[in-house]
C-alpha positions as CSV (number, residue, x, y, z in Angstrom):
1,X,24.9,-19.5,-12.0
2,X,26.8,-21.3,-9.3
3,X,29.9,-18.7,-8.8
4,X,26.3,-17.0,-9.6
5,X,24.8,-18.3,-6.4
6,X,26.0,-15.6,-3.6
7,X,25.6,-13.4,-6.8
8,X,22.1,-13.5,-7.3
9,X,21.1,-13.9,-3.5
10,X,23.3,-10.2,-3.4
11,X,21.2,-9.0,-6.1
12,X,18.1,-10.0,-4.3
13,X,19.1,-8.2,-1.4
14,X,20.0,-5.0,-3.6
15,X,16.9,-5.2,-5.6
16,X,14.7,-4.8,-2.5
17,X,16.9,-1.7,-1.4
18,X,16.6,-0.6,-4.6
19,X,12.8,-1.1,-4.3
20,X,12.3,0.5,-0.8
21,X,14.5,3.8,-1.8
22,X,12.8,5.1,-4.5
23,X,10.8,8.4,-4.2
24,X,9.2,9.7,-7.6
25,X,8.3,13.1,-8.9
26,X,7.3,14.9,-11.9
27,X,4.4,13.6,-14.2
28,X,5.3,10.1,-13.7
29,X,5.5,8.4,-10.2
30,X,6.3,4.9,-10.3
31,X,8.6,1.6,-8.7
32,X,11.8,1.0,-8.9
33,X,11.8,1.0,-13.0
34,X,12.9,2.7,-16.2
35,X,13.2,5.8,-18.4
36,X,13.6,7.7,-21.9
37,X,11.6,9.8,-24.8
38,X,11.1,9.9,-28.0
39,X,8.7,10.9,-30.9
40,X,7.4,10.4,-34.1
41,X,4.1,10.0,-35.8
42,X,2.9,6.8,-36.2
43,X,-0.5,5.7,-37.2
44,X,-3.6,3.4,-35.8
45,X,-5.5,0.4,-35.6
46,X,-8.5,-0.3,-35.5
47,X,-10.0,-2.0,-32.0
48,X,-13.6,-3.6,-31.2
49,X,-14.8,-1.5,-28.3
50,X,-17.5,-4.8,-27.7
51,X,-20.6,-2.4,-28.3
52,X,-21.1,-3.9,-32.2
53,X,-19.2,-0.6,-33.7
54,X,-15.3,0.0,-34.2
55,X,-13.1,2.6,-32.7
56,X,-10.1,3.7,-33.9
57,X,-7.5,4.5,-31.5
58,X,-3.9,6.4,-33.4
59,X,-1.7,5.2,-30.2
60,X,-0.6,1.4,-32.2
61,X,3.0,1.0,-31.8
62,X,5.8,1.8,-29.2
63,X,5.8,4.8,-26.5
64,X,8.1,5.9,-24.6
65,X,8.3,8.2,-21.7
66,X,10.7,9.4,-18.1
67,X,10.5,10.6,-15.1
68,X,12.9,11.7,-12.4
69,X,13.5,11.1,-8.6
70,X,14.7,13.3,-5.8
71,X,17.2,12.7,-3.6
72,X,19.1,10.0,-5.9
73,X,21.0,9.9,-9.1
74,X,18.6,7.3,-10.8
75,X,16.2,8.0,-14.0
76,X,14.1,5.6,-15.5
77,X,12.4,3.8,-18.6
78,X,8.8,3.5,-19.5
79,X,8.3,1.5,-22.8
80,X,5.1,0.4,-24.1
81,X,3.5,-1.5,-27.4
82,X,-0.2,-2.1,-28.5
83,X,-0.8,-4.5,-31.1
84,X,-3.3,-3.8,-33.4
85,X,-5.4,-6.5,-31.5
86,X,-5.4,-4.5,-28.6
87,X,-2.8,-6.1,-26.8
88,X,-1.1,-4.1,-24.5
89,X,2.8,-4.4,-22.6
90,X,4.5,-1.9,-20.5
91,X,8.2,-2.0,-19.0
92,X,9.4,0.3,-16.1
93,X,12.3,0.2,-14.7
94,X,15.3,2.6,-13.2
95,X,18.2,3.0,-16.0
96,X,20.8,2.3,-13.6
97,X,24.5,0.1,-13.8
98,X,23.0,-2.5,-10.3
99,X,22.0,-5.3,-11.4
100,X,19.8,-5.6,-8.8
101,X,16.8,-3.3,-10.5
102,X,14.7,-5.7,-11.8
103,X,11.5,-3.9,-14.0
104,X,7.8,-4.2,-13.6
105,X,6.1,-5.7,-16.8
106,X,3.0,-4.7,-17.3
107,X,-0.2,-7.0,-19.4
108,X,-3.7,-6.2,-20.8
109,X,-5.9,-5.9,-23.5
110,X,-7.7,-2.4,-24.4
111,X,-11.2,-1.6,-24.4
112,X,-11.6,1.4,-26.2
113,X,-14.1,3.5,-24.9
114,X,-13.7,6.8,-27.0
115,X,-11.1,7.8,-29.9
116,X,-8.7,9.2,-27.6
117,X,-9.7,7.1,-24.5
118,X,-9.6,3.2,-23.6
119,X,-9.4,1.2,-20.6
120,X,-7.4,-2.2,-19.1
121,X,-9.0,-4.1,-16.8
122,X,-7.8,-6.7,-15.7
123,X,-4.7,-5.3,-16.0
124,X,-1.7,-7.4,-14.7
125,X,2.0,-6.5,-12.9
126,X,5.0,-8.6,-12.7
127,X,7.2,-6.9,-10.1
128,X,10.6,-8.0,-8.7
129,X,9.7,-10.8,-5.5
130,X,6.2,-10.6,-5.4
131,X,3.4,-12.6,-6.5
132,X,1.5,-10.8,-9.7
133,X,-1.4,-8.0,-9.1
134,X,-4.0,-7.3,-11.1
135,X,-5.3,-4.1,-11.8
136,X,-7.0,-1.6,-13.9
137,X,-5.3,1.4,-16.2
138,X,-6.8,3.9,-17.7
139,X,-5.8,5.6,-20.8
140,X,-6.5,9.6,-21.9
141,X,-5.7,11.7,-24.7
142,X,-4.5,9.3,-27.0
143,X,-3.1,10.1,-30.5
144,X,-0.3,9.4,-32.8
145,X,1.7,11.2,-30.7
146,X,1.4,10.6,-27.0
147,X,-1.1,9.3,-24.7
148,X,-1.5,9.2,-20.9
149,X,-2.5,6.0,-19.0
150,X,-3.1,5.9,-14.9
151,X,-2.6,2.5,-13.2
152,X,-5.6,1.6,-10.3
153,X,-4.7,-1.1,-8.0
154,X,-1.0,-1.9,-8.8
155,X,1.7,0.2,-6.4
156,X,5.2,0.9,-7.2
157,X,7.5,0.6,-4.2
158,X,7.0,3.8,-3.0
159,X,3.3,2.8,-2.9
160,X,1.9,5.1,-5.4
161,X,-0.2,4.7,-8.5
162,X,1.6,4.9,-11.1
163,X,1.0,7.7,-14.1
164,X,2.8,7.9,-17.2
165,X,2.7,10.1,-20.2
166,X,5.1,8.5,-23.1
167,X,5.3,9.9,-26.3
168,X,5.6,7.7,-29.6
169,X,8.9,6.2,-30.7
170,X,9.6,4.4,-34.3
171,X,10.0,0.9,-34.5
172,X,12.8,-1.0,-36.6
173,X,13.4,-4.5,-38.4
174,X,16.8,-6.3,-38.5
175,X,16.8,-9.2,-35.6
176,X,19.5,-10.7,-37.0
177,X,22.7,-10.8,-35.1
178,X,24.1,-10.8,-31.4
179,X,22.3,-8.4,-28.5
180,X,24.2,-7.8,-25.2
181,X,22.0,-6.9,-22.4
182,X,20.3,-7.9,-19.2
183,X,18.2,-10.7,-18.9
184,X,15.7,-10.2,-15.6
185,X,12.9,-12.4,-14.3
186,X,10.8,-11.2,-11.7
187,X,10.4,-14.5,-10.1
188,X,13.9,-15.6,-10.4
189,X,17.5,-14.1,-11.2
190,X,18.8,-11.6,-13.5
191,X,21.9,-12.6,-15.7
192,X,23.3,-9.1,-16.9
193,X,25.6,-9.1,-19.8
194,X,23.9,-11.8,-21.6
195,X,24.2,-12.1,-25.7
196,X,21.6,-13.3,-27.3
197,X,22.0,-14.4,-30.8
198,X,19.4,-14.5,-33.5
199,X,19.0,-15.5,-37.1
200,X,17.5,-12.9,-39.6
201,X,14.7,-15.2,-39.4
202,X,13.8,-14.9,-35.5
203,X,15.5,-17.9,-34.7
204,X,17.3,-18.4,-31.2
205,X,21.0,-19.0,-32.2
206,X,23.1,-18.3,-29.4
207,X,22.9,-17.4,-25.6
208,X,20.0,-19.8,-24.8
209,X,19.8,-20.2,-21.0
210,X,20.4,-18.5,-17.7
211,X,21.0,-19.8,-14.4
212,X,20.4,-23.7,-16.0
213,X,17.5,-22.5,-17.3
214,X,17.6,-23.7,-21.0
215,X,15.8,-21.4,-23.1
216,X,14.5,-22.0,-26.8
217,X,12.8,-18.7,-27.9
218,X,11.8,-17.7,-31.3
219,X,10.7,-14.9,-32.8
220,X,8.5,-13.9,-35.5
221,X,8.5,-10.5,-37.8
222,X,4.9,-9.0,-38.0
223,X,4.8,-6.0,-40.0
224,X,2.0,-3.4,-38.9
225,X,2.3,-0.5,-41.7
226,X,5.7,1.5,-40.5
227,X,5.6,0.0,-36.7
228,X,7.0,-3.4,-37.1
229,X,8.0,-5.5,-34.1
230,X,7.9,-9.1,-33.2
231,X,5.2,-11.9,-31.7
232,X,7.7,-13.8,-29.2
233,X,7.7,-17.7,-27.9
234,X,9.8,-19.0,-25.2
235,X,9.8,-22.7,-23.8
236,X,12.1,-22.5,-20.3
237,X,13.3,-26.0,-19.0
238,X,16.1,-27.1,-16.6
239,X,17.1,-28.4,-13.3
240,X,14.6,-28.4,-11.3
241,X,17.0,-27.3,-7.9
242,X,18.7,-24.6,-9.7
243,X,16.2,-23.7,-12.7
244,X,13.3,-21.2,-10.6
245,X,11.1,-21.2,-13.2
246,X,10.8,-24.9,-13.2
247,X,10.8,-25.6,-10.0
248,X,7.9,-23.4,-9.7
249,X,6.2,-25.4,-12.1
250,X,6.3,-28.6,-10.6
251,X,9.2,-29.7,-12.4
252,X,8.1,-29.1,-15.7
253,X,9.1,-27.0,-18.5
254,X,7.3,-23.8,-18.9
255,X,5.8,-22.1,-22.2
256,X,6.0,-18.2,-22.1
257,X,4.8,-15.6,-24.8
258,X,4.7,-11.7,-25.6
259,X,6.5,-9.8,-27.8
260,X,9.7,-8.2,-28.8
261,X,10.4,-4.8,-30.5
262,X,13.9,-2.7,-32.4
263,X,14.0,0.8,-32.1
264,X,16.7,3.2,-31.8
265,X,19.7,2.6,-28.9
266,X,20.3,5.8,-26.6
267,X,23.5,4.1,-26.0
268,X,27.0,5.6,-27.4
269,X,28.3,3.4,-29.9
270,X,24.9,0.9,-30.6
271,X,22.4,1.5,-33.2
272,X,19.4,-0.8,-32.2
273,X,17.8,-1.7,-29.0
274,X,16.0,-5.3,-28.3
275,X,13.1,-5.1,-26.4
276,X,11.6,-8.3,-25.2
277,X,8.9,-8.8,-23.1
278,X,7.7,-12.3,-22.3
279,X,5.0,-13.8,-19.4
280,X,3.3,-16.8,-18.3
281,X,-0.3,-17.7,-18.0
282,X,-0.5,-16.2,-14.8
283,X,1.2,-12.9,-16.2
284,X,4.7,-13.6,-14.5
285,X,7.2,-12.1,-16.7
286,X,10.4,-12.3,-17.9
287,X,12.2,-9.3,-19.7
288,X,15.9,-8.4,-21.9
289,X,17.3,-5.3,-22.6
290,X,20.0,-5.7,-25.1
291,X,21.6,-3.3,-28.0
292,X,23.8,-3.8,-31.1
């Protein structure tokens, strides 16, 4: 984004303001992130605790839970998925109109250790500027419903654990068509108002690069029972000056994966909300927000 260039080095600058202001109450504390609820009842999986025998675990699917701060008008998002191979993503992130709020993206895989009780370790956090930290989370009173889960080792900017307690949301179908949002990588730039474009099959159709970063990302439908979402591929190339991601890695193009998941907008006017959440192999990240 050349016109982009004092843009993004603004939005650096606000992103770390944002960072260093926020002060978190309530049953969540957390960084400068996101926030929502919602519930239904969705069902479970089945996941190998790595003791021979096989734990079921009713917390498959999208979660979502908020939390408030004092002292500023910000709220915030917490969205999760598991797979039902365990895999585990988590976005927070302040629901504010700055561009300069970048989320965390949290990565793992669960070991269950009871029916209502797992673990993440390492867990890993892709935050706005710095380098990724691994962690551990913990995860209580799990059901179809809600579940809690306590981060160990990864600090929000107000340098406190983070806790959060969302409560299960459903999950839609129907890729097809354009999403407006905000593209943000935690390494990099943000590009806010982006459309992306996809075919009802997944396909990338429209909207495929940021800041001369050329993206080719597709997507793929995976239907889990009534919590259906998306297994998500991204190769990033460009110029290597401009392009962060690429310059990063040594000039060549870069292969990211993770997921992508529909569920209901909270937004006047838009039905569906794109979730996508994408990292390296080092668990770098890259995320969009976009609704239809």
């Amino acid at each position: 984004m050349t016109q982009n260039a004092t843009r993004h080095q603004n939005l650096t600058t606000l992103g770390r303001w944002a960072a260093g202001s926020c002060l978190v109450v309530g049953t969540l504390l957390s960084s400068c992130g996101g926030q929502s609820s919602g519930t239904n009842t969705s069902g479970g999986g089945q996941i190998n605790p790595g003791d021979g025998t096989t734990t079921s675990l009713a917390m498959t699917g999208a979660y979502r839970g908020n939390v408030t701060y004092v002292g500023n008008p910000y709220t915030s998002d917490f969205v999760s998925f598991l797979t039902p191979e365990g895999a585990w993503y988590g976005l927070y992130f302040l629901t504010t109109s700055s561009a300069s709020v970048y989320p965390d993206i949290y990565t793992g895989a669960l070991s269950v250790t009871s029916t209502s009780s797992a673990t993440i370790s390492p867990l890993k956090a892709s935050q706005f500027g710095k380098a990724v930290t691994t962690g551990s989370a913990a995860i209580t009173g799990s059901s179809a419903l809600n579940y809690r889960i306590d981060l160990t080792g990864i600090n929000l900017a107000n340098s406190q654990p983070a806790s959060f307690s969302p409560s299960a949301i459903t999950t839609l179908t129907g890729i097809g068509g354009s999403w407006v949002g905000d593209l943000k990588d935690s390494q990099s730039v943000a590009d806010t108002g982006l459309t992306l474009g996809f075919s009802d099959a997944g396909t990338l159709t429209s909207g495929g690069s940021y800041a001369t970063c050329a993206l080719a990302l597709q997507l793929a439908p995976q239907s889990v029972s009534s919590k259906p979402y998306y297994t998500a591929s991204l190769q990033i190339s460009g110029d290597t000056t401009t392009c962060g991601r690429v310059s990063r890695n040594g000039g060549n193009a870069l292969s990211m994966t993770g997921i992508g998941l529909i569920h209901a907008s909270p937004v006047v006017g838009k039905t569906k909300r794109l979730e996508l959440i994408l990292t390296d192999s080092t668990g770098s990240g890259i995320s969009f927000r976009g609704d239809q």
